[in-house]
VEXKOL-611330 format. One line per 8 residues: their letters; for each residue x, y, z of N, C-alpha, C. Coordinates in steps of 0.2 Angstrom, whole numbers, plus 2048, in hexadecimal, padded with zeros to 3 digits. Atoms other than C-alpha are relative to their C-alpha. Last residue first. Layout:
residues N
a	X/Y/Z/X/Y/Z/X/Y/Z  ...
end
This chain:
residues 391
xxxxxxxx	7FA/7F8/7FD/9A7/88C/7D1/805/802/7FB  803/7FA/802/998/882/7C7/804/806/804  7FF/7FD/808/9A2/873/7C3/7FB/807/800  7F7/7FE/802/9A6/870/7D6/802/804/7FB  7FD/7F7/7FC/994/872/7DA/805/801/801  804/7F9/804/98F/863/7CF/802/805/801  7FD/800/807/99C/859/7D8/7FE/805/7FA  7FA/7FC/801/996/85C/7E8/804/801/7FC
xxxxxxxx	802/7F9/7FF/985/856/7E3/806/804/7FF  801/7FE/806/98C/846/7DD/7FE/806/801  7FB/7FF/803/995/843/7ED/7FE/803/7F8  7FF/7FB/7FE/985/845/7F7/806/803/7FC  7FB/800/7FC/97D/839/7EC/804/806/802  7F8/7FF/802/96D/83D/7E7/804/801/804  7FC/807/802/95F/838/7F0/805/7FD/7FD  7FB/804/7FA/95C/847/7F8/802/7F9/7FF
xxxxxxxx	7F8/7FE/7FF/955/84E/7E7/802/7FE/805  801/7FD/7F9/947/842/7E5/807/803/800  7FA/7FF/7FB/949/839/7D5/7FF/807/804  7FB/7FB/7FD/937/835/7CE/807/7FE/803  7F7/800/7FE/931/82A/7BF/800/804/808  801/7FD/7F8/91E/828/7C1/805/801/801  806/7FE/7FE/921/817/7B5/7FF/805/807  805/805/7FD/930/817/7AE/7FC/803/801
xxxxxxxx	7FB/807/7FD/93B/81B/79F/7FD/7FD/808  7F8/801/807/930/822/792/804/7FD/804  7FE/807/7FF/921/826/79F/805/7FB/7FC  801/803/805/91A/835/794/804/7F9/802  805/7FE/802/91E/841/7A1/7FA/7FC/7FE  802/801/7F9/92E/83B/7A8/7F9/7FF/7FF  7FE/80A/802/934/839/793/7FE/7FE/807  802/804/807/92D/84A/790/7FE/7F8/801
xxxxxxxx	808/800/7FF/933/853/7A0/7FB/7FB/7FC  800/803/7FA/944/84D/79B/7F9/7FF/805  800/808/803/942/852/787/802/7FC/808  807/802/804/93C/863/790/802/7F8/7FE  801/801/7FD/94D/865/79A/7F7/800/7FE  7FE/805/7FF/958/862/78B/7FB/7FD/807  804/807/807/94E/86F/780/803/7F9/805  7FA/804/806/94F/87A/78F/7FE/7FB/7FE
xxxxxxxx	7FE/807/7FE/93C/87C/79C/807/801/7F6  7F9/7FD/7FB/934/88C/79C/804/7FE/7FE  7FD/7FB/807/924/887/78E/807/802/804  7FC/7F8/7FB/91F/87A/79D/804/802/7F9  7F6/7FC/804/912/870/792/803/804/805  800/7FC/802/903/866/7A0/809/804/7FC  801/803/808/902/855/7A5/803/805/7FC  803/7FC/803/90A/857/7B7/7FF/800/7FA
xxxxxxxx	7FA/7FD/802/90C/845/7C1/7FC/809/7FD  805/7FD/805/902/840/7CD/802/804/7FB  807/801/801/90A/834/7D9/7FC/804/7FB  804/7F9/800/91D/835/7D3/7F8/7FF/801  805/7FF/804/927/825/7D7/7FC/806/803  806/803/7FB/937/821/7DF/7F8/801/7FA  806/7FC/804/949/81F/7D4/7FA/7FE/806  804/7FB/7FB/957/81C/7E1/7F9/804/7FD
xxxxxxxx	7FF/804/7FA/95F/80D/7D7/7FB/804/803  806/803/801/95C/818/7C7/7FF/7FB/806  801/800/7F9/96A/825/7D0/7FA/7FA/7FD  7FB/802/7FC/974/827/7BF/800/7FE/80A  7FE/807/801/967/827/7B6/806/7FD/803  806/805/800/95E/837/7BC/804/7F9/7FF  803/802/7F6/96E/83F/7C0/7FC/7FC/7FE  7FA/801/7FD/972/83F/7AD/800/7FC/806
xxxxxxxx	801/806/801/962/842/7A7/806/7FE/802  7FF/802/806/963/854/7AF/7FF/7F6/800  806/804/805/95A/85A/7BE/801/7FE/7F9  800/807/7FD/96B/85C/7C9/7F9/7FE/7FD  7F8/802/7FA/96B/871/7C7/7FD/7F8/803  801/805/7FD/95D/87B/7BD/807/7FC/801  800/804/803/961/88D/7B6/802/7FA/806  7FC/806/7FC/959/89B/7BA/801/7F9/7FD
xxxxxxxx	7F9/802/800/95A/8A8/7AD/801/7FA/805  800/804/807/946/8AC/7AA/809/7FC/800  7FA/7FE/802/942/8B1/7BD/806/7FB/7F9  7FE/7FA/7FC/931/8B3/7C1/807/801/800  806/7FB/801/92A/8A7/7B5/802/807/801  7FD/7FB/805/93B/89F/7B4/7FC/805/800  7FA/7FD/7FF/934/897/7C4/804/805/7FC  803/7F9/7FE/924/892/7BE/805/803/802
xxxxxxxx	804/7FD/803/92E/885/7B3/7FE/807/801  7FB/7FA/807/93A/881/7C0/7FE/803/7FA  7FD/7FC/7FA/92A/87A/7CB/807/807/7FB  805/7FC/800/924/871/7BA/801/807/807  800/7FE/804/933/869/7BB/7FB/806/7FF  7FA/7FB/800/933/863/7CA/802/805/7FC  801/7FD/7FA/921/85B/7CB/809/806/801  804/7FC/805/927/853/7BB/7FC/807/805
xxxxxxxx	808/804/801/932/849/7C3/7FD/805/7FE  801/803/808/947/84B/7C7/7F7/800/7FE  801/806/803/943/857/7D8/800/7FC/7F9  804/802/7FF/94A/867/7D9/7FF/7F9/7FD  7FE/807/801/95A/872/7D9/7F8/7FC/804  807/802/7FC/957/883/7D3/803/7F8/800  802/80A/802/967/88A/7CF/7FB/800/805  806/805/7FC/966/89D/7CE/7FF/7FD/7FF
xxxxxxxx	804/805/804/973/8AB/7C4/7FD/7FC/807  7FB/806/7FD/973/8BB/7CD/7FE/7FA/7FE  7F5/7FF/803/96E/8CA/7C4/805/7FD/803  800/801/807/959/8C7/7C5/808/801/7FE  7FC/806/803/95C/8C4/7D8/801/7FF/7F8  7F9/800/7FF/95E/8D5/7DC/800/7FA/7FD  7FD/7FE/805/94B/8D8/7D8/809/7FE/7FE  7FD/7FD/7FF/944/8D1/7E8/806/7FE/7F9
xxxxxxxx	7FE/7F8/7FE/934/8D1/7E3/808/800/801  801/7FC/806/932/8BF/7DB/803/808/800  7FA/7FF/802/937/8B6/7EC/802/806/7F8  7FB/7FA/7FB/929/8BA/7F5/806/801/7FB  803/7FB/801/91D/8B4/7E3/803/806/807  7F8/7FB/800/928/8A4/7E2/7FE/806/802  806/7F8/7FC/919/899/7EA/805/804/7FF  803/7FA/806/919/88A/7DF/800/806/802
xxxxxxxx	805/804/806/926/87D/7EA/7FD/808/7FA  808/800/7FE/92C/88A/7F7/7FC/7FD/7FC  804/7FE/804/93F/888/7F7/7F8/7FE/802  804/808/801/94B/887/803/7FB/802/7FE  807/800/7FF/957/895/7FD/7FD/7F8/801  807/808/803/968/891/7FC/7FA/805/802  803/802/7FA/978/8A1/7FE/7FA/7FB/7FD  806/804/802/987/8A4/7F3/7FB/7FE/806
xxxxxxxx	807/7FC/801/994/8AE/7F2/7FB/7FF/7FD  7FD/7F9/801/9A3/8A0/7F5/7FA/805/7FF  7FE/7FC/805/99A/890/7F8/800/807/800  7FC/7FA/805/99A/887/807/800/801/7F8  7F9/7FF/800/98F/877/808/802/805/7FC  7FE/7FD/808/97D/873/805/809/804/804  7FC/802/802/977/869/815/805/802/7FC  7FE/7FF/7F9/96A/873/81D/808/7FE/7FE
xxxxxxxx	7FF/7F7/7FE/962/877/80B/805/7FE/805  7FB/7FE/805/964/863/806/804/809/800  7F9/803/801/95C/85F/815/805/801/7FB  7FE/7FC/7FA/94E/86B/813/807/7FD/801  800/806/7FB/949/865/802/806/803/805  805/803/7FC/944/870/7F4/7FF/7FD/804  801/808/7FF/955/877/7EF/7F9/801/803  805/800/7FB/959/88B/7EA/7FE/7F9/7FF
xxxxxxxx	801/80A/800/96B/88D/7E7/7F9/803/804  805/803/7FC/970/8A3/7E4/7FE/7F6/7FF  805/803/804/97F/8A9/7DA/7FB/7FE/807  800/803/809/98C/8B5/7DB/7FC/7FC/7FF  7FF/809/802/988/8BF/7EB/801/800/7F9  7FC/802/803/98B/8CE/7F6/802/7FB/7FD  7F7/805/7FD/97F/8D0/801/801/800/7F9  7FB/7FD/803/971/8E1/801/806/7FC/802
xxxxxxxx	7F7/804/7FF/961/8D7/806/803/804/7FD  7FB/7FA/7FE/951/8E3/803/807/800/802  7FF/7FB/807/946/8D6/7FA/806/806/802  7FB/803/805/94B/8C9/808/800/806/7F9  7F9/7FD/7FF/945/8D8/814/803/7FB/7FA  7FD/7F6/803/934/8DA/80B/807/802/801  800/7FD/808/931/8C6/809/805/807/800  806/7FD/801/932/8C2/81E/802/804/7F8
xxxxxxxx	802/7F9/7FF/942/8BA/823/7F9/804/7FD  806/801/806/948/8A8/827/7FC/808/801  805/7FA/7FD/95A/8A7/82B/7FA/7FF/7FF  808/805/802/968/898/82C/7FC/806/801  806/7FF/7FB/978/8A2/831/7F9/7FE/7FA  806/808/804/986/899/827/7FC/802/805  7FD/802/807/993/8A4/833/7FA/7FB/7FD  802/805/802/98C/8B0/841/803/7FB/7FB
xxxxxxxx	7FC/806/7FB/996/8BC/84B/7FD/7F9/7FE  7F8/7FF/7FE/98E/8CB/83F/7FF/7FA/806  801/800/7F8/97F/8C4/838/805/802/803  809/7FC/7FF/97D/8C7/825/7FE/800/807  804/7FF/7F5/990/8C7/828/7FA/803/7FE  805/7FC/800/995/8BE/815/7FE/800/805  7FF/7FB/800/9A7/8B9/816/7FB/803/802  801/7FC/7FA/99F/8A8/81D/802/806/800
xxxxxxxx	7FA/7FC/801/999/8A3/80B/801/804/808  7FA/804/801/98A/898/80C/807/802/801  7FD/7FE/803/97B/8A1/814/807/7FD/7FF  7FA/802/7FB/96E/899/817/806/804/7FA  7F8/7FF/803/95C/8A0/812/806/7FD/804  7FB/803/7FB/94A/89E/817/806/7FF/7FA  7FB/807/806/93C/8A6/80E/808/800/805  7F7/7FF/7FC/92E/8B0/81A/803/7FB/7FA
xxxxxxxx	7FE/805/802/91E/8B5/813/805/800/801  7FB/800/805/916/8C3/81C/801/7F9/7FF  7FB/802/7FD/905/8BB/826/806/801/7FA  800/805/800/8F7/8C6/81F/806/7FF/802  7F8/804/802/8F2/8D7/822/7FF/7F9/800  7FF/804/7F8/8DE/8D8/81E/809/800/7FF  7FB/7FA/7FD/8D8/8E1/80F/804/7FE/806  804/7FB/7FF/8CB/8D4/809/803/805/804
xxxxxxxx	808/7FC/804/8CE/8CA/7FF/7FF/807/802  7FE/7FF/807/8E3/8C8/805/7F9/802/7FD  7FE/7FB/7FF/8DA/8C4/817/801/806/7F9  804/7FA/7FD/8D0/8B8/810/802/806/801  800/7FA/801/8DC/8AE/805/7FC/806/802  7FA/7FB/7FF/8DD/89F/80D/803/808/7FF  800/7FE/7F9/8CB/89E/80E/808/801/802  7FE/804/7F9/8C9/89F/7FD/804/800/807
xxxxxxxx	806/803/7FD/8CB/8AC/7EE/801/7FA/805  7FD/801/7F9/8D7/8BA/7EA/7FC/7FA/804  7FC/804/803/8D2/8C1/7D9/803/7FC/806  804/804/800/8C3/8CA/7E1/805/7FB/7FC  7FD/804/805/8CC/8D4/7EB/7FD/7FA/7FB  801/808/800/8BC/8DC/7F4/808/800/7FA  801/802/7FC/8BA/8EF/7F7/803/7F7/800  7F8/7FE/7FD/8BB/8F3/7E8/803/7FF/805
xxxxxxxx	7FC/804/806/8A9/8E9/7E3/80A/801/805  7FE/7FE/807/8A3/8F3/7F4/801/7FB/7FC  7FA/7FC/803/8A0/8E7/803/7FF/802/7F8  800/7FA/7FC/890/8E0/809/803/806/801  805/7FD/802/88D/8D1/7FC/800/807/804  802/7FC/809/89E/8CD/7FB/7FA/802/7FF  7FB/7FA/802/8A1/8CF/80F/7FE/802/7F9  803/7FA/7FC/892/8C2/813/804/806/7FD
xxxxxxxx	807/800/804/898/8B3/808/7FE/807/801  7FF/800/806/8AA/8B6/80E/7FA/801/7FC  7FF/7FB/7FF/8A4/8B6/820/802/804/7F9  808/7FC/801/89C/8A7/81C/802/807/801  802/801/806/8AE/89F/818/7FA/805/801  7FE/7FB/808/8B8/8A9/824/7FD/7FD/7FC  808/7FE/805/8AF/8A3/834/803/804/7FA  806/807/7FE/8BC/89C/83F/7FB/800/7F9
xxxxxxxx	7FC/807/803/8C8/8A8/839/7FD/7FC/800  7FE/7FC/807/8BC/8B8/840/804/7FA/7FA  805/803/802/8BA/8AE/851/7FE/802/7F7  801/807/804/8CC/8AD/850/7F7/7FE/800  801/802/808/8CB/8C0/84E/802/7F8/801  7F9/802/800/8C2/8C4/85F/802/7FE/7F8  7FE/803/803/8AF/8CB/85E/80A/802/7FF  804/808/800/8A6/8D3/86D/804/7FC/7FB
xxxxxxxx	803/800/7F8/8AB/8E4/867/7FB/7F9/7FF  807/802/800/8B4/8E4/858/7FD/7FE/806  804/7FD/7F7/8C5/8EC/859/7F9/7FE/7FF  807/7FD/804/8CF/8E5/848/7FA/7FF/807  800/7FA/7FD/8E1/8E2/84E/7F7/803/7FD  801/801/7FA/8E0/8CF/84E/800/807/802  806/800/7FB/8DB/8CF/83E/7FF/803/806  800/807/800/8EA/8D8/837/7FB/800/805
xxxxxxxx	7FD/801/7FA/8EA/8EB/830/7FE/7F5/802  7F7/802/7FD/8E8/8EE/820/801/803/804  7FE/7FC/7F9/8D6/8F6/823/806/800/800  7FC/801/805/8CB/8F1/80F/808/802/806  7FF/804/806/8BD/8F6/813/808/800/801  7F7/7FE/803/8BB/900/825/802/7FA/7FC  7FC/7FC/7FC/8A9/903/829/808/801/800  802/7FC/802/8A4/8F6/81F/800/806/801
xxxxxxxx	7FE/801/808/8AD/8EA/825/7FD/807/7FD  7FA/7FD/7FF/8A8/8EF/837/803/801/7F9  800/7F6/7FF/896/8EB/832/807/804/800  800/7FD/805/89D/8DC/82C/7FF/805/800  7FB/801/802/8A3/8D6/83D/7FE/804/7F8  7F8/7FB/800/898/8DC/845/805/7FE/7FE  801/7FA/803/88A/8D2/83B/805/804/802  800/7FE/807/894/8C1/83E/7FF/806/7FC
xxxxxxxx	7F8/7FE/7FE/895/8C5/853/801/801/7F6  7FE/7F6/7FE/882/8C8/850/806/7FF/7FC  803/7F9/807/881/8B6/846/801/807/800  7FA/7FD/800/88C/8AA/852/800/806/7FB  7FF/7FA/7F8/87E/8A4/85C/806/804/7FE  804/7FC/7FD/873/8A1/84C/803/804/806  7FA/7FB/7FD/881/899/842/7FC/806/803  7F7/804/7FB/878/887/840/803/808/803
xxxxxxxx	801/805/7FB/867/891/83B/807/7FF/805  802/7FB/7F9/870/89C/830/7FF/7FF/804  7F7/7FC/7FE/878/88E/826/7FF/805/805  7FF/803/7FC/863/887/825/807/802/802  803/7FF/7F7/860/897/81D/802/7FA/806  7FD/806/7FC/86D/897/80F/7FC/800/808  7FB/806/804/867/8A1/800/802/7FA/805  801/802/804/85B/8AB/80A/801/7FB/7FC
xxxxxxxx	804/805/7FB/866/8AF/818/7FA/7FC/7FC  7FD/806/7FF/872/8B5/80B/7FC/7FC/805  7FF/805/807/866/8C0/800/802/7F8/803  807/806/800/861/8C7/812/7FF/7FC/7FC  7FC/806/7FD/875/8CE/813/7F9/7FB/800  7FE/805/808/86F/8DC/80A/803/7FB/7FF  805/804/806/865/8E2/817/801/7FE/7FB  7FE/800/808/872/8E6/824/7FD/7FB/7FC
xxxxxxxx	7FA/801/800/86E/8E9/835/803/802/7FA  800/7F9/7FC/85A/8EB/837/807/801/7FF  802/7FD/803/85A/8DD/82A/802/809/802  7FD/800/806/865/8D2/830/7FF/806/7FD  7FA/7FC/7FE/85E/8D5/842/806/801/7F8  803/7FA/7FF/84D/8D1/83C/807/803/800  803/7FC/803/854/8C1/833/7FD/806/800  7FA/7FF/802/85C/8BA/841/7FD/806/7FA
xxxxxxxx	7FB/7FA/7FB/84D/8BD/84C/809/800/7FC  800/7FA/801/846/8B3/83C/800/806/804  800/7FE/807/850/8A4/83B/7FE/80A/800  7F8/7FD/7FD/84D/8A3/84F/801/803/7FA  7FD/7F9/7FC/83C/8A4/84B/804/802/801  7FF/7FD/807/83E/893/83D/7FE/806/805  7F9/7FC/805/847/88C/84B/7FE/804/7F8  7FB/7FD/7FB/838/88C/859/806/802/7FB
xxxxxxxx	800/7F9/800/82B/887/84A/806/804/805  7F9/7FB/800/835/878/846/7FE/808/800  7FD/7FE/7FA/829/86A/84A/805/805/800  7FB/802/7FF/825/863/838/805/803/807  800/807/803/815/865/838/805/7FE/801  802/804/7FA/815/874/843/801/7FB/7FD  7FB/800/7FA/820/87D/837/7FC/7FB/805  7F9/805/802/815/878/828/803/7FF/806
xxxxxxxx	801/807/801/806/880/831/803/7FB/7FF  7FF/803/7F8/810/88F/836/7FC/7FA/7FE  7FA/802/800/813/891/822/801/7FE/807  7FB/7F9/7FD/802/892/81E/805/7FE/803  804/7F9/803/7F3/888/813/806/805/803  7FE/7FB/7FB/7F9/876/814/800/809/7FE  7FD/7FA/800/7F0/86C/807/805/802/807  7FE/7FE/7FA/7EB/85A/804/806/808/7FE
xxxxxxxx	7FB/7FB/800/7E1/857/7F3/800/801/809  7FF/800/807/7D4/848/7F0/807/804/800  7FD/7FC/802/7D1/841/802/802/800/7F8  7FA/801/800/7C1/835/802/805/804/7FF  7FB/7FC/802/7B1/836/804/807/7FF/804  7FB/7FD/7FB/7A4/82A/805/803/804/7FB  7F8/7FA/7FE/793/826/7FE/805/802/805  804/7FA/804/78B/814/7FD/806/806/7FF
xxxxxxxx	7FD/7FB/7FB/797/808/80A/7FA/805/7FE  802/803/7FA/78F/7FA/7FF/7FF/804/805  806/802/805/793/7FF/7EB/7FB/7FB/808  7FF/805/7FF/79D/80D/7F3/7FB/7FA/7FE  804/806/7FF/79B/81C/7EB/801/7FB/7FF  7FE/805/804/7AA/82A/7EB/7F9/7FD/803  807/806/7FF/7A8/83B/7F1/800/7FA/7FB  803/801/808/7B9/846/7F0/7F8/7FB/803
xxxxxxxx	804/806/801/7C0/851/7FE/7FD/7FD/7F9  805/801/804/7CC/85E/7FF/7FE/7FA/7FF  801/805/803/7D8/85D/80F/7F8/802/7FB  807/800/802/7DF/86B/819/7FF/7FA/7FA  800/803/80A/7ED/867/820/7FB/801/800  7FC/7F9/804/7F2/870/834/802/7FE/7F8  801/7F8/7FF/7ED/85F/83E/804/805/7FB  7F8/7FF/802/7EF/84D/836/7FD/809/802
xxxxxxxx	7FE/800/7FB/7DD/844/83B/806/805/802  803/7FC/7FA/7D6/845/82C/802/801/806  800/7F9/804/7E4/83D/824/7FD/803/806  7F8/800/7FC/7E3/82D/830/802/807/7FC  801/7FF/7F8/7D0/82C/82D/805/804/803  804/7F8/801/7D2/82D/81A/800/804/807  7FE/7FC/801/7DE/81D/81D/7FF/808/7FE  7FA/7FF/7FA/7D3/815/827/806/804/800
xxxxxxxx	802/7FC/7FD/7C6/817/818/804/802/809  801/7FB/804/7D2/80F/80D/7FC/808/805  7FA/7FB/7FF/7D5/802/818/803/805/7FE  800/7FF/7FA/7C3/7FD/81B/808/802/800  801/7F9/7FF/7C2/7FC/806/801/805/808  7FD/7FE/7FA/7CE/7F4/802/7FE/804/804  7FF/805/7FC/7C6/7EB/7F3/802/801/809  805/807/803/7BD/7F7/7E9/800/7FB/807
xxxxxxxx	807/7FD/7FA/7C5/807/7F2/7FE/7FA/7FF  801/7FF/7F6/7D4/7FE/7ED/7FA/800/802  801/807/7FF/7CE/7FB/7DB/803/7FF/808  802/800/801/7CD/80E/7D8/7FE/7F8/802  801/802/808/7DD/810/7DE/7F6/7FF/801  802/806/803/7E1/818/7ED/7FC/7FE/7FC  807/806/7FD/7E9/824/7F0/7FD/7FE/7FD  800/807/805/7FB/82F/7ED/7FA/7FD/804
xxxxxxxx	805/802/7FE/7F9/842/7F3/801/7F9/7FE  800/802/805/808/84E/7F0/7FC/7F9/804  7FF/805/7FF/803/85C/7FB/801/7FA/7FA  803/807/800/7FE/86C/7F5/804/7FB/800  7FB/807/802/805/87A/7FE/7FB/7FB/7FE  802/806/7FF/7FA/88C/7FF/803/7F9/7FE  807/801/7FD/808/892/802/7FB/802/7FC  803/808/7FF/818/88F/7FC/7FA/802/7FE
xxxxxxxx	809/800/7FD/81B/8A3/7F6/800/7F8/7FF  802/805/805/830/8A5/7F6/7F8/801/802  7FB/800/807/83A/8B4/7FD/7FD/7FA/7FB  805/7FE/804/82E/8B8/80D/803/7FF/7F6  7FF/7F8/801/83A/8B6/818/7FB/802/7FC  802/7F9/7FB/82F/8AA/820/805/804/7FF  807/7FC/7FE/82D/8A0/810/801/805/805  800/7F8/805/841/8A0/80E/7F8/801/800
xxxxxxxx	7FF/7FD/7FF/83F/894/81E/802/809/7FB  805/7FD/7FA/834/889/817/802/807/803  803/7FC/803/83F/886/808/7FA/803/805  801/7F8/801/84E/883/80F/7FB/804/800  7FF/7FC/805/850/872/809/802/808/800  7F9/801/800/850/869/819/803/804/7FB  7FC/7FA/7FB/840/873/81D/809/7FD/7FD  800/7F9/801/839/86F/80C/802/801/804
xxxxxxxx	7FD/800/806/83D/85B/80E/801/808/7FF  7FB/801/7FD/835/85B/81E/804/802/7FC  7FF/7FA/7FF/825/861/816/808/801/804  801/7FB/806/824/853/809/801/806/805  7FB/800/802/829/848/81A/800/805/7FB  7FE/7FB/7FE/818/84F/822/806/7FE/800  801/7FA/803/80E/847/813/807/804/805  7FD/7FD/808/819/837/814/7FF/806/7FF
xxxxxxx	7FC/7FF/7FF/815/835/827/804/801/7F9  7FC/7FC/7FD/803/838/826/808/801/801  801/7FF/7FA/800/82C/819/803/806/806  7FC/7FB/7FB/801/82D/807/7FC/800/806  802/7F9/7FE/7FC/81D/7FF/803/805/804  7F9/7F9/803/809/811/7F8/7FC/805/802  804/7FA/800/800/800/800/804/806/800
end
C-alpha cells in the first residue's frame, strides 16, 4: 500500500525545511503558500476491494492538524456515499512549522533577520541564499555583523587582524570565520574595496586590505669573508622579503636547493650564499632586483615536478641556470631512482633544448615509469664535484 500517510505528507514538508525553503518564506523572498501536497490514493479497485482500509486511511488524514483537505464523493456499491481526500493543502507558513516542529528555530532565523535588516540590509540576500548556515551561526551572527559594520567603516585598513578594535570581537574569532565572512564582506564592501584577484581563505587578509604574515626566505651564507653578522661565520638566517630585497653583500653567484639537508649541508663557496627554496612561491624572491646580476643555480629534484619548478623560476628570473638536473646525474644514480606520484603533463616553454628532451623522456615515461631522482640522493661526492667546475 503506496498511499500517502501522515508521515509521508509531513516528510514533503521536511524536505522544504531541509532545503531552506520554509525559512526563505518568512523572509518573505519565496510565495509557498497556499501548499499543495503531493497526494497518492487509492485506486479505484482499492476502494473496490480495500475498502475498510481506505476509509481508515481517510480517517488518519483527517485527523493530521494544520492541512486542509479537499474532499471528493465516491459511491460505494454497499458503504453508498463516501468521501474521500482528493487534494491535501497547508494554507500558512506557521502551519508547516508546526508540522514539522521547527517554529522555535524558524523565530530565531527571523530575530536574526530583523537585526540584519536594521544593521545592514544588504546582507538579507545572504540570509536568503543560506538560511539554514544562519541557523548554525545564530550565536556568532551579532559578533559577524560587527565585524562587517567595521569593514565598512574602514575598507581596505592595512593594519593586521589582531590590531582591528571591535568591541566584543577578538581576531581569532575573525579567522575562525573567514569563509562566511567572505560571503558577507563581498556583498557589503565597495567593488574597490575587495581584491578580487585574491581568492580563498588563505587569502583573506590580501582580499581584503588586511596585513598579512611577511614572507620570510631563509639564507646561509657560504663565504666567511662575508660579515652579514659581525662575529658570525655561515650564519643560517631567515628574514622577511623587504630586507632580503634590501641585502647590500657582495656576491658572485647565488645556489637555491629544495631540500633542507642539502641547504644546511652546502659547503663553502667563495661569494656565494644558498637559498632554501620555496617550491612555486618565488614571488618574495622576485623583488629583490639585485639578484637579476648574479648568475643562480637552481638545484632541484630530477622529475618533472622539478622541472616545471625551474620553469616558473625563469619566469621571474630568465638567466637561472639549473645545477645536477641533467641526464647525466640521472643515470648515474639509477640505483637511487624513486617514483614521482603525479607527474606534470603540461609544456614548460623556459626549459633548454637539453633540459626539455629530459622533461620529455620523464614526461612521456621513456625510461621509467614516474621516474624521480630526489636531489639528496645524489652522492655527496658527485655534488662536490659539480661545484668544483663552477669555481
Amino acid at each position: 500500500m503506496n498511499w500517502s500517510g501522515p508521515a509521508e505528507l509531513k516528510a514533503q514538508l521536511s524536505r522544504l525545511w531541509e532545503r531552506g525553503e520554509l525559512l526563505r518564506a518568512a523572509l518573505g523572498s519565496s510565495s509557498l503558500f497556499p501548499l499543495r501536497l503531493v497526494l497518492k490514493s487509492p485506486s479505484s479497485g482499492e476502494l473496490s476491494t480495500r475498502f475498510e482500509a481506505v476509509r481508515q486511511w481517510a480517517a488518519e488524514l483527517a485527523a493530521i492538524p494544520h492541512i486542509r483537505i479537499e474532499w471528493r464523493s465516491v459511491r460505494h456499491r454497499v458503504q453508498g456515499l463516501q468521501r474521500l481526500p482528493e487534494r491535501v493543502f497547508v494554507d500558512c507558513l506557521d502551519d508547516a512549522l508546526s508540522l514539522v516542529s521547527q517554529r522555535a528555530d524558524a523565530q530565531r532565523f527571523l530575530d536574526l533577520a530583523a537585526l540584519t535588516r536594521s544593521a545592514l540590509p544588504v546582507l538579507e540576500s545572504w540570509l536568503a541564499r543560506r538560511p539554514l548556515q544562519a541557523l548554525e551561526l545564530a550565536r556568532a551572527w551579532p559578533k559577524l555583523i560587527k565585524v562587517v559594520e567595521w569593514m565598512v567603516l574602514h575598507p581596505r585598513p592595512r593594519i593586521y587582524l589582531r590590531q582591528a578594535d571591535i568591541p566584543g570581537v577578538h581576531s581569532k574569532f575573525i579567522e575562525a570565520h573567514r569563509g562566511v565572512l567572505a560571503e558577507l564582506l563581498d556583498l557589503a564592501l565597495p567593488g574597490e574595496a575587495i581584491a578580487a584577484d585574491r581568492a580563498g581563505l588563505a587569502k583573506f587578509t590580501e582580499r581584503y586590505g588586511f596585513l598579512g604574515k611577511p614572507a620570510r626566505i631563509r639564507l646561509r651564507v657560504l663565504d666567511a669573508a662575508i660579515a652579514l653578522i659581525p662575529g658570525a661565520t655561515y650564519p643560517d638566517l631567515k628574514i622577511d622579503a623587504l630586507s632580503f630585497q634590501n641585502l647590500k653583500i657582495d656576491l658572485k653567484r647565488v645556489f637555491i636547493t629544495e631540500n633542507e639537508v642539502n641547504f644546511l649541508a652546502f659547503p663553502p663557496q667563495p661569494g656565494a650564499i644558498v637559498v632554501f627554496g620555496a617550491g612555486y612561491g618565488w614571488q618574495a624572491l622576485s623583488q629583490a632586483r639585485w639578484l637579476r646580476d648574479l648568475p643562480i643555480h637552481y638545484w632541484g629534484d630530477i622529475d618533472t615536478h622539478g622541472f616545471a619548478i625551474l620553469d616558473y623560476l625563469r619566469g621571474h628570473f630568465e638567466h637561472v641556470e639549473s645545477f645536477l638536473m641533467d641526464r647525466k646525474t640521472l643515470m648515474a644514480h639509477a640505483e637511487l631512482w624513486g617514483e614521482e606520484p603525479d607527474q606534470v603533463l603540461h609544456d614548460l616553454a623556459l626549459l633548454t633544448r637539453d633540459e626539455r628532451e629530459l622533461f620529455d623522456d620523464l614526461r612521456d615515461n621513456r625510461i621509467a615509469r614516474n621516474l624521480r631522482l630526489e636531489q639528496e640522493r645524489i652522492g655527496y661526492g658527485w655534488f662536490t664535484a659539480a661545484l668544483a667546475k663552477l669555481s
